[in-house]
Structure formats: structure tokens, C-alpha cells
C-alpha positions in Angstrom: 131.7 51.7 46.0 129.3 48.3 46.6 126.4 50.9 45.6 127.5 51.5 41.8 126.5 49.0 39.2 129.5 47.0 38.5 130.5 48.3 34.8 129.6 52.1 36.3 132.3 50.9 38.8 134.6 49.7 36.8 135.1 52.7 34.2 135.4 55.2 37.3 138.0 53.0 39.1 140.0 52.7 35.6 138.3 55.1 32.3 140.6 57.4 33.3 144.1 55.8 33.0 143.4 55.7 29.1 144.1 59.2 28.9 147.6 59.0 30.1 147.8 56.0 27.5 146.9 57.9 25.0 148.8 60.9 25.2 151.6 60.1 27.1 153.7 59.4 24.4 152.6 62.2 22.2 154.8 65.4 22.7 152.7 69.0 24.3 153.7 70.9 20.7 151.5 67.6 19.2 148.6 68.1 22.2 148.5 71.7 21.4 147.8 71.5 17.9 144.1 73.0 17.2 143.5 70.7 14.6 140.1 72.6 13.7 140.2 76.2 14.0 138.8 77.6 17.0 137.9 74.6 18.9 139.8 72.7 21.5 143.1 71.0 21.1 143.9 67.8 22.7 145.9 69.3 25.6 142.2 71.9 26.2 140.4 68.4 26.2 142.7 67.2 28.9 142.5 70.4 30.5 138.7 70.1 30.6 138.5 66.8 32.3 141.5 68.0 34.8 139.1 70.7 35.5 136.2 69.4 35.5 136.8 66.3 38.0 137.0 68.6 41.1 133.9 70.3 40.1 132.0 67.3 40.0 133.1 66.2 43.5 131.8 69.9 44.3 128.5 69.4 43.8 128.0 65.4 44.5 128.8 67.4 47.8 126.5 70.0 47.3 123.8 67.0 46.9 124.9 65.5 50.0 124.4 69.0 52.2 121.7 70.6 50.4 118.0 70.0 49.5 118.1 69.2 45.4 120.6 71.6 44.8 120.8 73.4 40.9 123.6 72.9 38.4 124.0 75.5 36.0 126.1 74.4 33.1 129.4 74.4 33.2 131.1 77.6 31.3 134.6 77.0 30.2 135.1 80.7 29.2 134.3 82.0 32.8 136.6 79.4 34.6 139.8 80.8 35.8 141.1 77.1 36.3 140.6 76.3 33.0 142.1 78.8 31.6 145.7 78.2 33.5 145.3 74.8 32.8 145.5 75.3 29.5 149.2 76.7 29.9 150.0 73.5 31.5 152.0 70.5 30.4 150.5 66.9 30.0 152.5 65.9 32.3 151.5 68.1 34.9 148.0 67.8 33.8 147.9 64.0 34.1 150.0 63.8 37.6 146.6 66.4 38.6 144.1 64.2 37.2 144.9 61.5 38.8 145.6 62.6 42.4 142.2 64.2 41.9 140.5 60.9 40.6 142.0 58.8 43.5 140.4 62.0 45.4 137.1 61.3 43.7 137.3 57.6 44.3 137.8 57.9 48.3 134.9 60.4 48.2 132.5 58.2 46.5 133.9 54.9 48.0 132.5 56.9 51.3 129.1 57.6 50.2 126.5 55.8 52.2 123.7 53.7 50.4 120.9 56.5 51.4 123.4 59.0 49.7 122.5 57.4 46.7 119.0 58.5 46.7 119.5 62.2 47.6 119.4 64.2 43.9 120.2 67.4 42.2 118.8 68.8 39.0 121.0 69.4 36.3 119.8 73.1 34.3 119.8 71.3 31.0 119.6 67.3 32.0 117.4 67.9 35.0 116.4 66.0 38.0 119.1 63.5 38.6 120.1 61.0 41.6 123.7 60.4 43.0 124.4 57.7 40.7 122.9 59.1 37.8 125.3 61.8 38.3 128.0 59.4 38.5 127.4 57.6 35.3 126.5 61.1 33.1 130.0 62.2 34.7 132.5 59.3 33.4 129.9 59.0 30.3 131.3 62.9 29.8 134.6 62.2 30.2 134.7 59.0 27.8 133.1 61.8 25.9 136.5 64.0 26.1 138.7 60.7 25.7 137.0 59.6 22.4 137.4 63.4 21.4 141.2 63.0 22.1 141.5 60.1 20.5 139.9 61.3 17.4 142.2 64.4 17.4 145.1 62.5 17.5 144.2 59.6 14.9 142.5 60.7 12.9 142.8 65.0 12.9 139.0 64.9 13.7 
């Protein structure tokens, strides 16, 4: 991964681990609280970024075999995925996330330095190169983490 910025680096190798931090301790009837009506619990924002991490790989792959290939944002409420992730435990969730970061890891940790330069545009956040992608992925899932956190401190 020599072709990341080291901080960029850094969080992807190790942003993650927080999560199981977090809410390891904390028991699923706790995760599964919705602590504001009709938006995610915890254990959906844990779902999410199990989710999610897969589909990112997808398309850093669609970068690498297509010509600027198109994002369209991501829809929760179409993904099948999501929605039996959802029924999971956090420890099931967790033990997925990870082997699907270290997954994520080997897959970037392969990326040649010309890789880096190949792009895809984003619907919403547009044109975007490899490692741009890279960073607006773990910046979204410190996104999820902070969310978490909040949820379970502070019932925000």
C-alpha cells in the first residue's frame, strides 16, 4: 500500500478495529435499540459498513476494468444484503467485517502505482481517482463509527 498517503494508510489498515471496541462489549438488545424513531440503530450502522465494504472493493474493481465507470448512490432500501444483515448478531457482523477488510487490504496492497491514476465518477461527488476513492471510503465509515459512538454515549 507504498501508494497511499501514510495517515490514509494508517486508518484503512486499523479505523476499523474501533468498531469491535466499541460495541463489543455492549449486548445486540443495546445495538438494536432505535434511539430516534425511524432511523438506524447501532447494529443497522454496523450493518451498513459490513455491507458496504464489499461494495466498495466492487467498484475500485470496476475502475480498474472499465473506462471511468459511474457510481450511482448507494440505496440501502434496495439492498437485499443489507436487509439480512440487519437480522444479524454483532458478533457475526464483526467476524464479516473484518475478514472482508483484510479482503480489502490484500486488494488494495495489490494495486499498482498506475492504478492509482485510473478514476470513476461518483453520481453525487463526481469525478474521483483511486485514492480519492479510498480516502472518501474510510472518511464514510469513520462517518458510521462516530454515528455509533454517538448512539451509544450519548443517545444521539
Amino acid at each position: 500500500m507504498h501508494h497511499l498517503p501514510f495517515s490514509l494508510e494508517l486508518r484503512l489498515r486499523t479505523q476499523y478495529l474501533s468498531l469491535g471496541e466499541m460495541t463489543g462489549p455492549v449486548s445486540d438488545e443495546i445495538l438494536r435499540q432505535e434511539v430516534h424513531p425511524g432511523k438506524w440503530s447501532a447494529l443497522d450502522n454496523i450493518a451498513h459498513l459490513a455491507v458496504f465494504q464489499p461494495i466498495f472493493q466492487r467498484r475500485l474493481q470496476r475502475v480498474a476494468d472499465e473506462e471511468t465507470p459511474l457510481f450511482e448512490p448507494y440505496a440501502w432500501q434496495e439492498d437485499e444484503t443489507f436487509a439480512a444483515y440487519r437480522n444479524l448478531t454483532n458478533r457475526e457482523l464483526l467476524a464479516q467485517y473484518r475478514h472482508d477488510r483484510e479482503a480489502f487490504i490484500r486488494y488494495v496492497d495489490g494495486l499498482k502505482e498506475s492504478d492509482f491514476k485510473r478514476k470513476g465518477r461518483h453520481a453525487v461527488y463526481g469525478s474521483l481517482n483511486v485514492h480519492q476513492l479510498i480516502e472518501m471510503f474510510v472518511l464514510h465509515e469513520s462517518h458510521h463509527l462516530f454515528t455509533i459512538f454517538k448512539l451509544l454515549n450519548f443517545g444521539k
